[in-house]
Residue frames as qw, qx, qy, qz and C-alpha x, y, z in Angstrom:
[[0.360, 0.790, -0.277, 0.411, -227.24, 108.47, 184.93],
 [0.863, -0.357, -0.174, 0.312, -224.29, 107.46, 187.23],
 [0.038, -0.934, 0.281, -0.217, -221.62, 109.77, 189.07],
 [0.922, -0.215, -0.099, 0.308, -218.29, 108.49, 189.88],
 [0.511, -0.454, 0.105, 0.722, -215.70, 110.87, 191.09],
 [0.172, -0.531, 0.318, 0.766, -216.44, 113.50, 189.15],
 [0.050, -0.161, 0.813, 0.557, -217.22, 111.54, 186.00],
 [0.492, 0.371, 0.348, -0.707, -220.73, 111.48, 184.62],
 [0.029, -0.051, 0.955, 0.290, -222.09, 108.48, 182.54],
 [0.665, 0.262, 0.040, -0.699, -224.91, 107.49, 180.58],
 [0.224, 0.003, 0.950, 0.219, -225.90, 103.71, 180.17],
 [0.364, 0.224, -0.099, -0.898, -228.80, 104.06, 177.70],
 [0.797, 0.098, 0.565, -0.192, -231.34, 100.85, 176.74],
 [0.833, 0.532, -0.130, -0.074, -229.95, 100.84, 173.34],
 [0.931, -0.168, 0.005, 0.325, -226.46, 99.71, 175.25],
 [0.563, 0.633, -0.069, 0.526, -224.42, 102.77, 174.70],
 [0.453, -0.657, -0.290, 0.528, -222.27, 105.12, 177.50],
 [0.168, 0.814, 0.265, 0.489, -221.81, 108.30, 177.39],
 [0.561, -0.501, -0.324, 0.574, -219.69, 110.82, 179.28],
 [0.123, 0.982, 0.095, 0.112, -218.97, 114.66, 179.58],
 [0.585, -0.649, 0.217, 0.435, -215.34, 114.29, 181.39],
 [0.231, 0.888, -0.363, -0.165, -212.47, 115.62, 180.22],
 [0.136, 0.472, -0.868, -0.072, -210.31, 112.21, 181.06],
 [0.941, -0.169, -0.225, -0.190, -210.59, 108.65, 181.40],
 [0.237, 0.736, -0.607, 0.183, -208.29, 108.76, 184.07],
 [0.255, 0.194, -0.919, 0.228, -206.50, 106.00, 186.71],
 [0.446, 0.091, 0.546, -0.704, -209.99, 106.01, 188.56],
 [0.474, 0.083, -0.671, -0.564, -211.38, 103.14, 186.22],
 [0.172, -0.029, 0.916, -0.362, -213.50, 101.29, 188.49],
 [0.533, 0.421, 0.156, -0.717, -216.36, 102.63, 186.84],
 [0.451, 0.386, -0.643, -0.483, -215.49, 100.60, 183.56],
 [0.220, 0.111, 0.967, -0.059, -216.98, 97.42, 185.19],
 [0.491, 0.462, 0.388, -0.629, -220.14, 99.26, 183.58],
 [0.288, 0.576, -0.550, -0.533, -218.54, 98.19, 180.26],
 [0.470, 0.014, 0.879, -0.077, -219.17, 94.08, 181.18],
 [0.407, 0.448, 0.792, 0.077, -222.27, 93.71, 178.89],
 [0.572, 0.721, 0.078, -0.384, -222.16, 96.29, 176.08],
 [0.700, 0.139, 0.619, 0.328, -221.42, 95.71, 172.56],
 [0.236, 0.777, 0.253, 0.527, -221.90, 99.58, 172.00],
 [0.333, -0.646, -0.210, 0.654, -220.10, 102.48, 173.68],
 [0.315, 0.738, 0.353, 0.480, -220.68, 105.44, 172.72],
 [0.450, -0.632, -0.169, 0.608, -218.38, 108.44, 173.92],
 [0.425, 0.434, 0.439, 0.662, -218.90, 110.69, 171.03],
 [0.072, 0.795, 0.210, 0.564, -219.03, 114.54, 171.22],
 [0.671, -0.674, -0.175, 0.255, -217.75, 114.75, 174.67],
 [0.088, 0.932, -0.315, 0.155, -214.13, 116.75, 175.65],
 [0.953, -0.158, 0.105, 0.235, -212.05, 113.63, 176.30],
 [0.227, 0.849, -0.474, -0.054, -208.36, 114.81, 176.30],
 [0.100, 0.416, -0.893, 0.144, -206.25, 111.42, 177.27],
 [0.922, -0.163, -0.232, -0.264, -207.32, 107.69, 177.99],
 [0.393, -0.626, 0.654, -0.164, -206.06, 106.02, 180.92],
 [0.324, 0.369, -0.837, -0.243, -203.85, 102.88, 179.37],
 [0.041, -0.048, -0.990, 0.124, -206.31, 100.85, 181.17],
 [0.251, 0.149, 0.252, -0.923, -209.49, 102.26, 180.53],
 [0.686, 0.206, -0.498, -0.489, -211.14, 99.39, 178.78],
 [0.042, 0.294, -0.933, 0.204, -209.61, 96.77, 180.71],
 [0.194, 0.284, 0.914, -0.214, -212.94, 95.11, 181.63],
 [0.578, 0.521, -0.015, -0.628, -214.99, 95.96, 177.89],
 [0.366, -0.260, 0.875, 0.184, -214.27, 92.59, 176.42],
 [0.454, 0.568, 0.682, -0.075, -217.52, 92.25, 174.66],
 [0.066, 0.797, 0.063, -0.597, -217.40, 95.37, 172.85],
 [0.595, 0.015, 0.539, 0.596, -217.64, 95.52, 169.24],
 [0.272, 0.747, 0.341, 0.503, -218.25, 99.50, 168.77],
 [0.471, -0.670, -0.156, 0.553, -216.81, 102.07, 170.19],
 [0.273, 0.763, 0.292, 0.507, -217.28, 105.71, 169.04],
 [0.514, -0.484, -0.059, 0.705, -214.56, 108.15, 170.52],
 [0.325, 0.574, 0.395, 0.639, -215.44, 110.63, 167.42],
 [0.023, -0.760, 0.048, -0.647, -215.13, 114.57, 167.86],
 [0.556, -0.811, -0.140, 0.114, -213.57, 114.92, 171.11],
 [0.206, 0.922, -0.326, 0.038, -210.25, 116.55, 171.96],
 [0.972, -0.084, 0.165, 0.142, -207.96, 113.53, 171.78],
 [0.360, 0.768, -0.465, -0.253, -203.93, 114.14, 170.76],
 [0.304, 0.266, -0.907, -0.115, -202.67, 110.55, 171.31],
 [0.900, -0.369, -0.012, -0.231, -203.96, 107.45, 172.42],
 [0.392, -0.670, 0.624, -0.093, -201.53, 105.46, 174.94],
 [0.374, 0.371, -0.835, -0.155, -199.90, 102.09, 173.51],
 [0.314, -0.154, -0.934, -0.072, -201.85, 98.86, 173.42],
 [0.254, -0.019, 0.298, -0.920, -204.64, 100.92, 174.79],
 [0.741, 0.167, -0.199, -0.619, -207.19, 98.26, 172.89],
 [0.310, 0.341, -0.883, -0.095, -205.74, 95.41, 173.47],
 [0.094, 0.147, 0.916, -0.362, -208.60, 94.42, 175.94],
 [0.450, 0.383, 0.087, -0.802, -211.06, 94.81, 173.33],
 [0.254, -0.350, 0.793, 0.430, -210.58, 91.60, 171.13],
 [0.461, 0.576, 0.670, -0.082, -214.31, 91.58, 169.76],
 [0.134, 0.713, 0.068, -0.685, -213.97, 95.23, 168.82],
 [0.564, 0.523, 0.562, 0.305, -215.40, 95.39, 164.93],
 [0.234, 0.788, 0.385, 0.421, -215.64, 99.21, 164.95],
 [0.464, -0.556, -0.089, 0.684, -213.63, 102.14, 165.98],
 [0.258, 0.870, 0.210, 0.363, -215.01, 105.44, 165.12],
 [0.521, -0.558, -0.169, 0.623, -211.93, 108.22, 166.34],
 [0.401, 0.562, 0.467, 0.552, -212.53, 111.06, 164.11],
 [0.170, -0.797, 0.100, -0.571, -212.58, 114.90, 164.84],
 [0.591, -0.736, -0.091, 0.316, -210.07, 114.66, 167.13],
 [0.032, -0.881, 0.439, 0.174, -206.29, 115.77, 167.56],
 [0.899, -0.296, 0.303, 0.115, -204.51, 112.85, 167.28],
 [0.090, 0.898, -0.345, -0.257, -201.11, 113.44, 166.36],
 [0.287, 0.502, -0.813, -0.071, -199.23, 110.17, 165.47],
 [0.959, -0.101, 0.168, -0.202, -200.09, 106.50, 165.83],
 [0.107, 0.537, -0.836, -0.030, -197.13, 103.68, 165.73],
 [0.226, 0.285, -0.928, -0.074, -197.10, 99.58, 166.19],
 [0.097, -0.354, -0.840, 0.400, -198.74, 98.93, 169.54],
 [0.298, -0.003, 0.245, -0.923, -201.66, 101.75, 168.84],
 [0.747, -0.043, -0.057, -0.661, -203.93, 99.15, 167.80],
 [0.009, -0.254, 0.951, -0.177, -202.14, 96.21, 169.49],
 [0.242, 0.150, 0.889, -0.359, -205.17, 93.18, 170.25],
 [0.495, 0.386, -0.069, -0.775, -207.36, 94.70, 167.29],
 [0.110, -0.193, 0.807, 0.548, -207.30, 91.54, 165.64],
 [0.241, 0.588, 0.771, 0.039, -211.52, 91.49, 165.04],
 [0.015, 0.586, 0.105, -0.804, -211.17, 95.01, 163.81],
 [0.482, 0.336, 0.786, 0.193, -212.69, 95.82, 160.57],
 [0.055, 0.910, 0.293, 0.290, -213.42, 99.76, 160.54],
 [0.503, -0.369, -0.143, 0.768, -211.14, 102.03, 161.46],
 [0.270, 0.814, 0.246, 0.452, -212.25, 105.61, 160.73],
 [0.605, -0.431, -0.306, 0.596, -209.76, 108.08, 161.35],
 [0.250, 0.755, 0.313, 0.520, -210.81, 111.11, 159.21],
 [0.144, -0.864, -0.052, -0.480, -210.06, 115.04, 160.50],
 [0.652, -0.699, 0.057, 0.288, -207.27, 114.49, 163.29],
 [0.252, 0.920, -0.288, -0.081, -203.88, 115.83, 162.72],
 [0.773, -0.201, 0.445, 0.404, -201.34, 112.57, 161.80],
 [0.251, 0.844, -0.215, -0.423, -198.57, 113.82, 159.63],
 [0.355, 0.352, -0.821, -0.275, -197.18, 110.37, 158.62],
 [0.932, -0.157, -0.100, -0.311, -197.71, 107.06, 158.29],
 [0.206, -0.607, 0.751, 0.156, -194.87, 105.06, 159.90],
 [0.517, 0.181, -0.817, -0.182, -193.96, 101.24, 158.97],
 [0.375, -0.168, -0.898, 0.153, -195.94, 98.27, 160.31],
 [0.167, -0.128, -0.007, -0.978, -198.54, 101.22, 161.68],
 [0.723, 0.088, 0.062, -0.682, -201.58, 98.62, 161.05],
 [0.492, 0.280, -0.779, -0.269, -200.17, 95.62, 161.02],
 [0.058, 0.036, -0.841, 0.537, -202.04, 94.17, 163.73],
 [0.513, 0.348, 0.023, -0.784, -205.14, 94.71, 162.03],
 [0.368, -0.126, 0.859, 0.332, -205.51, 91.35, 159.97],
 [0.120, 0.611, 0.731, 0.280, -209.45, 91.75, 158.84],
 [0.075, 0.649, 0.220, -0.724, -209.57, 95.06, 158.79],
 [0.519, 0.493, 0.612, 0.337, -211.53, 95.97, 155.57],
 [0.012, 0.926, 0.294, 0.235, -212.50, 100.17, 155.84],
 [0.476, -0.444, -0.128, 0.749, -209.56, 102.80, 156.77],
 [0.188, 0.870, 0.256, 0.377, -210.70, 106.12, 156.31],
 [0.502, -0.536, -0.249, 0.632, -207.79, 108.52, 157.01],
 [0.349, 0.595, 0.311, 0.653, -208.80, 111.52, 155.02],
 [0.111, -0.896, -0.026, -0.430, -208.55, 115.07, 156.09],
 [0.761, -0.523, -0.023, 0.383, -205.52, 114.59, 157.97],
 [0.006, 0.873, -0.443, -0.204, -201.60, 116.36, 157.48],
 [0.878, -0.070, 0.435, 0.186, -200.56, 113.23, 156.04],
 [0.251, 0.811, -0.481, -0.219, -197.12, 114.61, 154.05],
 [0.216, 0.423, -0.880, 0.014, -194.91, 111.24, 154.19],
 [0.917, -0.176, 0.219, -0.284, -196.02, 107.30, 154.20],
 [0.387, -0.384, 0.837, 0.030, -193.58, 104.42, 154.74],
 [0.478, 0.217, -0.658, -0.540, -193.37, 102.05, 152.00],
 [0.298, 0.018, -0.921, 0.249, -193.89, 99.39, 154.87],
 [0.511, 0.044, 0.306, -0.802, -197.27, 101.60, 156.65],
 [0.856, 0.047, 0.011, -0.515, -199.91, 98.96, 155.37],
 [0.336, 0.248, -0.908, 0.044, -198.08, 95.78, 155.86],
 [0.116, 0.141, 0.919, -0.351, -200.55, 93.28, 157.25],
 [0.354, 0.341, 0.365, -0.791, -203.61, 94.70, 155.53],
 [0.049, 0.111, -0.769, -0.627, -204.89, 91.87, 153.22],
 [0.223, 0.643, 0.726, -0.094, -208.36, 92.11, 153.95],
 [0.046, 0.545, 0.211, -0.810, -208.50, 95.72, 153.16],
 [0.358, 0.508, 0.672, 0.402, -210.90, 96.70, 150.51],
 [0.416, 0.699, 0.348, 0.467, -211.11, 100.66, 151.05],
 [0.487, -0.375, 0.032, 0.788, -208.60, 103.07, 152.05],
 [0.159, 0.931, 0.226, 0.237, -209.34, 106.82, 151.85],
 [0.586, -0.209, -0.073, 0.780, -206.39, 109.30, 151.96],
 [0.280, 0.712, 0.327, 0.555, -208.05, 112.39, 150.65],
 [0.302, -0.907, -0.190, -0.225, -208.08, 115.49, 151.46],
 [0.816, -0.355, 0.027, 0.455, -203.76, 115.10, 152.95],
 [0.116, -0.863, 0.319, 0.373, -200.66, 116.87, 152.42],
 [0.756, -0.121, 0.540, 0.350, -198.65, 113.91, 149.99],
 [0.409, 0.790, -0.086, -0.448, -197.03, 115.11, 147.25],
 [0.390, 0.469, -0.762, -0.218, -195.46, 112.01, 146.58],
 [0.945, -0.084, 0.038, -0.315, -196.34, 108.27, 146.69],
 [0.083, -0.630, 0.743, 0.209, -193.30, 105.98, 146.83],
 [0.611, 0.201, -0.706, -0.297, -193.23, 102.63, 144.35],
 [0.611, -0.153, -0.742, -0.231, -195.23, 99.96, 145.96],
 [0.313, -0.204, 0.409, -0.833, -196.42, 101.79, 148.71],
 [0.827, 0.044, 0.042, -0.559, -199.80, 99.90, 148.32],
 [0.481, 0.201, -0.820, -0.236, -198.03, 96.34, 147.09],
 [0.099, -0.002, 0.818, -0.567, -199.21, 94.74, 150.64],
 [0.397, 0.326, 0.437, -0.739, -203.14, 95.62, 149.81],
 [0.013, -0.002, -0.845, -0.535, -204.17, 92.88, 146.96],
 [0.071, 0.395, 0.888, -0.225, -207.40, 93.43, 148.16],
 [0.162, 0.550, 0.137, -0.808, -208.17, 96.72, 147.80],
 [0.296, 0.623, 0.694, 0.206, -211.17, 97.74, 145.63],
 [0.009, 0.969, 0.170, 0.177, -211.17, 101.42, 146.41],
 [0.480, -0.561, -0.379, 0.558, -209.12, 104.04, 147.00],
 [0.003, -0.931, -0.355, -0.092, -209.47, 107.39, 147.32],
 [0.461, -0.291, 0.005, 0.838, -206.27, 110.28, 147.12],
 [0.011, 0.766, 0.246, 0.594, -208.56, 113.93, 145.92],
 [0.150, -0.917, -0.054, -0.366, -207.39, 116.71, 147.00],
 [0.584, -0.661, 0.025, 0.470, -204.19, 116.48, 147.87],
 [0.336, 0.907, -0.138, -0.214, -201.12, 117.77, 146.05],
 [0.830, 0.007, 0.531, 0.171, -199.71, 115.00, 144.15],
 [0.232, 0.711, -0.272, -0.606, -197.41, 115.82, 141.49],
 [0.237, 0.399, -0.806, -0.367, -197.28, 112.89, 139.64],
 [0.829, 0.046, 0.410, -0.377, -199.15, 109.35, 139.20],
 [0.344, 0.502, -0.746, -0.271, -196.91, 106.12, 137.99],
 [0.767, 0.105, -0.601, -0.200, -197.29, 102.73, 137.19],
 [0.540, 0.207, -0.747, 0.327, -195.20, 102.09, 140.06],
 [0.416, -0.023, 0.391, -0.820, -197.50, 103.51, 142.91],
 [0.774, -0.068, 0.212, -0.593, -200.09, 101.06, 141.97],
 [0.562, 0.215, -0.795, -0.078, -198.24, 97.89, 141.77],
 [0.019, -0.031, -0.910, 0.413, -199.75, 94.94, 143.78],
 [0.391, 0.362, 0.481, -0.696, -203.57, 96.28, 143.25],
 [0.108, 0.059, 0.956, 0.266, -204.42, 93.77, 141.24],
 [0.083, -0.642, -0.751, 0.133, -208.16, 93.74, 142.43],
 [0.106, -0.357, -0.335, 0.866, -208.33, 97.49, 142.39],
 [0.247, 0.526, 0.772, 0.259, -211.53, 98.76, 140.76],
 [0.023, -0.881, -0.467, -0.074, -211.71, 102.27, 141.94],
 [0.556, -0.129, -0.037, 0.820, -209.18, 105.20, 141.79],
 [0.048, 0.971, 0.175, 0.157, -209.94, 108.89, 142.53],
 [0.637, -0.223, -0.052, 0.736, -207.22, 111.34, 142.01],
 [0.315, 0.778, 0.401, 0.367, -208.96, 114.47, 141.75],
 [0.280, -0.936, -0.005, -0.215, -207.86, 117.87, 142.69],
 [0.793, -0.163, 0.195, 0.553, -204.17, 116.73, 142.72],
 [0.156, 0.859, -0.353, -0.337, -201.53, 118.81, 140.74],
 [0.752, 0.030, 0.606, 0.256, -201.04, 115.90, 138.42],
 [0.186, 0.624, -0.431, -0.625, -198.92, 117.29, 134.92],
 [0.445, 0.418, -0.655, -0.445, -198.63, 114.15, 132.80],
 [0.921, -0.052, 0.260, -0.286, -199.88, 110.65, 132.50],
 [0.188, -0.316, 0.870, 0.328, -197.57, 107.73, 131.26],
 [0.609, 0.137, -0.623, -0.471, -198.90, 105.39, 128.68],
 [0.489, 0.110, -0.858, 0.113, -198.19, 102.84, 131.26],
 [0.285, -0.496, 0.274, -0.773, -199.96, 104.31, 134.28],
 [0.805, -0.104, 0.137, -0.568, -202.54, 101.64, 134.53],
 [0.605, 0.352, -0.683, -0.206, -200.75, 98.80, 133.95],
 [0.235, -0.169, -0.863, 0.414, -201.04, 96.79, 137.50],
 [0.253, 0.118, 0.493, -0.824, -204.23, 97.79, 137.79],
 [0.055, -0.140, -0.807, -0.571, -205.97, 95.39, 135.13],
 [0.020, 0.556, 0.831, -0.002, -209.89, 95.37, 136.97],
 [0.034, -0.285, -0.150, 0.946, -209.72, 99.31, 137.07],
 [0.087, 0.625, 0.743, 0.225, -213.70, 100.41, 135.92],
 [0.112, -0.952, -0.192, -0.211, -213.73, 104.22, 137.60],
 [0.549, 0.142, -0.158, 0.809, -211.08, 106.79, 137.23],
 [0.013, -0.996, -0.041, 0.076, -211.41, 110.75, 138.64],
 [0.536, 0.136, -0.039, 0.832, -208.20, 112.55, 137.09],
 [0.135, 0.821, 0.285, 0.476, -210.26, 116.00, 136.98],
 [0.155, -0.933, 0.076, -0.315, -208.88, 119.28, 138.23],
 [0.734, -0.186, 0.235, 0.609, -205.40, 118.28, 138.00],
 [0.103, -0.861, 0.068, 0.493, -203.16, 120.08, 135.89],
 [0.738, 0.212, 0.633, 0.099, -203.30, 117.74, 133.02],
 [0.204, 0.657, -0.136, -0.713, -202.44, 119.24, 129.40],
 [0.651, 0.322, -0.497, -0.475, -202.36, 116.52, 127.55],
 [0.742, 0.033, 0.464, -0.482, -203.76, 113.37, 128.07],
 [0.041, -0.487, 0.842, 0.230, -202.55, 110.00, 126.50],
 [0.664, -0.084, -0.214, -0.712, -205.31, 107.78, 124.92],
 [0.619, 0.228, -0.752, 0.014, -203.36, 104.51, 125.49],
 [0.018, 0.097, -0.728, 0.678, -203.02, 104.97, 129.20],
 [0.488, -0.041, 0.489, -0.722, -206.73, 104.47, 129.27],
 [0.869, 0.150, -0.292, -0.371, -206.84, 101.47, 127.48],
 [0.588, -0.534, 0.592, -0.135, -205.89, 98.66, 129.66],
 [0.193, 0.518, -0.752, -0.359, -203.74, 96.20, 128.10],
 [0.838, -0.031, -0.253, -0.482, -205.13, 92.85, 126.86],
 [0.106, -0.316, 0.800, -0.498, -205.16, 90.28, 129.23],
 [0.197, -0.365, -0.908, 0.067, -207.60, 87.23, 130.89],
 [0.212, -0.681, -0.525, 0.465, -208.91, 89.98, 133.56],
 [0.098, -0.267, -0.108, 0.953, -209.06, 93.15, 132.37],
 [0.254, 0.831, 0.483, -0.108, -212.07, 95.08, 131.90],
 [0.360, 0.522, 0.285, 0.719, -212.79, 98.74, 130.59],
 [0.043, 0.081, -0.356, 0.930, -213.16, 101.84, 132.19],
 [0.109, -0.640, -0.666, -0.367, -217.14, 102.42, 132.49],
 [0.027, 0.955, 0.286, 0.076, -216.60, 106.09, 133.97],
 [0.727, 0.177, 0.006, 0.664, -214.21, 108.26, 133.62],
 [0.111, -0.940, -0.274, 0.169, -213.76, 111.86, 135.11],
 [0.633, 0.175, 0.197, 0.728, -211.21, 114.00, 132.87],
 [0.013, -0.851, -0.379, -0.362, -212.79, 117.42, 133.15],
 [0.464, -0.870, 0.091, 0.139, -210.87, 120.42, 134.78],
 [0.634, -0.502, 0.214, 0.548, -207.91, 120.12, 133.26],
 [0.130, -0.706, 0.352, 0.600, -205.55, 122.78, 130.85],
 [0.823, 0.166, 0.511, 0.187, -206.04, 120.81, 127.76],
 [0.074, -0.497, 0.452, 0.737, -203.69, 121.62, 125.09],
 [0.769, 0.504, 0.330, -0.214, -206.02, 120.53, 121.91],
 [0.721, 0.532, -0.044, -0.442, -203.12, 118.91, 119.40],
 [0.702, 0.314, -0.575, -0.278, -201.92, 116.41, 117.67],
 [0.152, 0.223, -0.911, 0.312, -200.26, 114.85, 120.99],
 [0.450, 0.047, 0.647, -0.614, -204.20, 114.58, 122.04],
 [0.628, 0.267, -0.529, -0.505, -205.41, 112.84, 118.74],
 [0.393, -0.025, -0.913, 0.106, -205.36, 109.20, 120.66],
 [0.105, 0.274, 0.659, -0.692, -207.72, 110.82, 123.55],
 [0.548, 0.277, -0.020, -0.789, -209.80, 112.18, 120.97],
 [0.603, 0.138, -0.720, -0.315, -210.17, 108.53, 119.50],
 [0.212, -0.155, -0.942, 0.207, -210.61, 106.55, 122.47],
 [0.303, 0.204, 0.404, -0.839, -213.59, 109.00, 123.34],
 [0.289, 0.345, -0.675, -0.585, -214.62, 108.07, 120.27],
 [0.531, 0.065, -0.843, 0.054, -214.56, 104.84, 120.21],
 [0.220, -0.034, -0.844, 0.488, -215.14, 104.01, 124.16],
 [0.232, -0.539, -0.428, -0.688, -218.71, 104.13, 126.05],
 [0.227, -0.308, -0.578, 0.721, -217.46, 105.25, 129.63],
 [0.255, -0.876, -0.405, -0.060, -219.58, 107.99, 131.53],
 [0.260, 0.569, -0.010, 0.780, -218.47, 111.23, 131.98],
 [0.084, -0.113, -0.550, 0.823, -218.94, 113.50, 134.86],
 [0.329, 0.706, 0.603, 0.175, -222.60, 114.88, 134.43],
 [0.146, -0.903, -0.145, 0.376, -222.45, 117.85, 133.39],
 [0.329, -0.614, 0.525, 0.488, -218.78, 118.10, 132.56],
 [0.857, 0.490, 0.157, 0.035, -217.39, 118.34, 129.37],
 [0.725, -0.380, 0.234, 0.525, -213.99, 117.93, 128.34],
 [0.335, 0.901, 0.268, 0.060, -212.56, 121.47, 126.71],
 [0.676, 0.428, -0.140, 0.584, -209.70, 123.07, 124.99],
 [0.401, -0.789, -0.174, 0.431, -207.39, 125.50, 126.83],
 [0.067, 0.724, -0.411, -0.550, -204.94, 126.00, 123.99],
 [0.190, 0.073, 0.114, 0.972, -204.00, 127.00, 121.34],
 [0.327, 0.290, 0.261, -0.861, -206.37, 130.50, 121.76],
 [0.460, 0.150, -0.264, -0.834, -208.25, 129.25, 118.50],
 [0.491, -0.115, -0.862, -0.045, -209.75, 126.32, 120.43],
 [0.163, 0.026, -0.571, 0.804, -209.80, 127.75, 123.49],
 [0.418, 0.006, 0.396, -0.817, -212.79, 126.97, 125.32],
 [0.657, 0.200, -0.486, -0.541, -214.22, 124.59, 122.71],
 [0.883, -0.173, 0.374, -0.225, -215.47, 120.59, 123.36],
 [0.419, -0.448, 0.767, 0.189, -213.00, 117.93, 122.35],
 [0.488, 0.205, 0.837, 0.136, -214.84, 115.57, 121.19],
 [0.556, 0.757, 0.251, -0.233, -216.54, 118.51, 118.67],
 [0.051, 0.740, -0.559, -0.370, -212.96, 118.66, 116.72],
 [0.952, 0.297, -0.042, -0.068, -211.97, 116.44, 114.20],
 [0.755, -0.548, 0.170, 0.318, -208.62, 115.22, 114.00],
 [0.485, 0.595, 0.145, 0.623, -207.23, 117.12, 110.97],
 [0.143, -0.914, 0.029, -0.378, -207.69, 120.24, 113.38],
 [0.517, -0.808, 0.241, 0.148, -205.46, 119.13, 116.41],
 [0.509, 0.800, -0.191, 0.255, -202.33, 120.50, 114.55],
 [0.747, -0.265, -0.265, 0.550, -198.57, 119.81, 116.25],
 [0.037, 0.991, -0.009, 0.127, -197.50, 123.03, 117.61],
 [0.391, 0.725, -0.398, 0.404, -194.14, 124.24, 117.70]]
């Protein structure tokens, strides 16, 4: 264990540091201890500010865990003398806003987990300095407003978590930049809508969770730019009636079928406009939640019953 003004480090044999300070401040001589790791670890500590040169001689470095400490910004191009870095863990902090240059020189990045700090948008070009980044995890943030232009440069990405935000709207081809993407993840925010045009450009996109949203209606078309889609979560939305078509992906070279589906939790009105949901259940041999079973809310003389135990003479049009 090394003292340096104040500051109080830990070089451990498994290559990690460790500190208790409150800053990394213009006293950075100490960072020549950074020469030969390939792990820092500065996790759980009370870090309030990083001095724009506090890396300057961590070239090698391709982890670096800044997680739970009390961080509200980091200074521009603050990484830029990191060009191995693979992993950047900056979770449980504050961090209030991130722009062009916050991950200037990132260009071996690949992980970026920014989960439980307090960013309330995304701007434009945000990550575009990221090229192989594959993993952004910005969930449990105040995220209310993203730039159609926020993920420009991210064509490696393959999963992008937003859950758990403030967005109650998605503008059209927000995502169009991210032909990679396999996952992503938007439960639990308070989305009032889900359209065709929000997922144009995710071509490749196999996974989509929108649970716990305040989603009213599906288009027929919903799914249409999203031909490899295989796992949906709609549940505990605010769903009343439910369109069978929209979950049958149009026919095409590439498209598959769903093979799970999570519909459960929502207000179902049980008639006639659900007579195409009750047929593709039918008919289709996705997976269900366990457990879960999709049930009537109205009219009262359904109410509570299992879909799939009605026939389709019973869901009657209602005034």
């Amino acid at each position: 264990m090394t003292a340096m003004n104040g500051e109080i480090f830990t070089h451990s044999s498994r290559e990690n540091c460790s500190t208790s300070s409150a800053k990394f401040d213009g006293d950075y001589r100490w960072t020549s201890i950074f020469n030969s790791l390939e792990s820092v670890g500065l996790e759980n500590n009370q870090i309030s500010s990083i001095h724009p040169k506090a890396f300057a001689a961590s070239k090698k470095i391709k982890l670096l865990n800044l997680y739970s400490n009390h961080l509200h910004y980091l200074p521009n191009n603050v990484f830029k003398y990191i060009p191995r870095l693979q992993f950047l863990l900056l979770g449980l902090n504050q961090i209030l806003n991130i722009n062009t240059y916050t991950f200037a020189g990132l260009e071996s990045l690949t992980d970026l987990d920014m989960p439980m700090n307090n960013l309330s948008k995304l701007p434009s070009n945000a990550f575009q300095n990221l090229p192989k980044l594959k993993i952004l995890d910005l969930a449990m943030n105040k995220i209310a407003s993203i730039s159609t232009q926020a993920f420009t440069g991210l064509e490696e990405l393959d999963f992008l978590n937003l859950a758990g935000n403030m967005l109650t709207d998605i503008q059209e081809s927000t995502f169009a930049s991210l032909k990679k993407l396999e996952m992503l993840v938007l439960d639990n925010n308070e989305l009032e809508s889900l359209t065709a045009g929000m997922l144009v450009g995710l071509k490749n996109l196999r996974e989509l969770y929108v649970s716990n949203n305040r989603l009213k209606e599906l288009p027929r078309n919903t799914f249409k730019h999203v031909p490899r889609l295989t796992k949906l979560a709609l549940n505990s939305n605010h769903l009343k009636s439910i369109d069978g078509e929209a979950l049958t992906h149009f026919v095409c070279p590439v498209c598959t079928e769903l093979s799970m589906a999570y519909l459960h939790g929502n207000p179902l009105v049980c008639d006639c406009k659900l007579t195409s949901l009750l047929q593709w259940l039918s008919s289709s041999q996705v997976k269900a939640f366990p457990g879960a079973v999709l049930r009537c809310w109205e009219p009262a003389e359904h109410r509570g019953k299992e879909l799939k135990s009605l026939q389709r003479s019973q869901l009657k049009c209602l005034a």
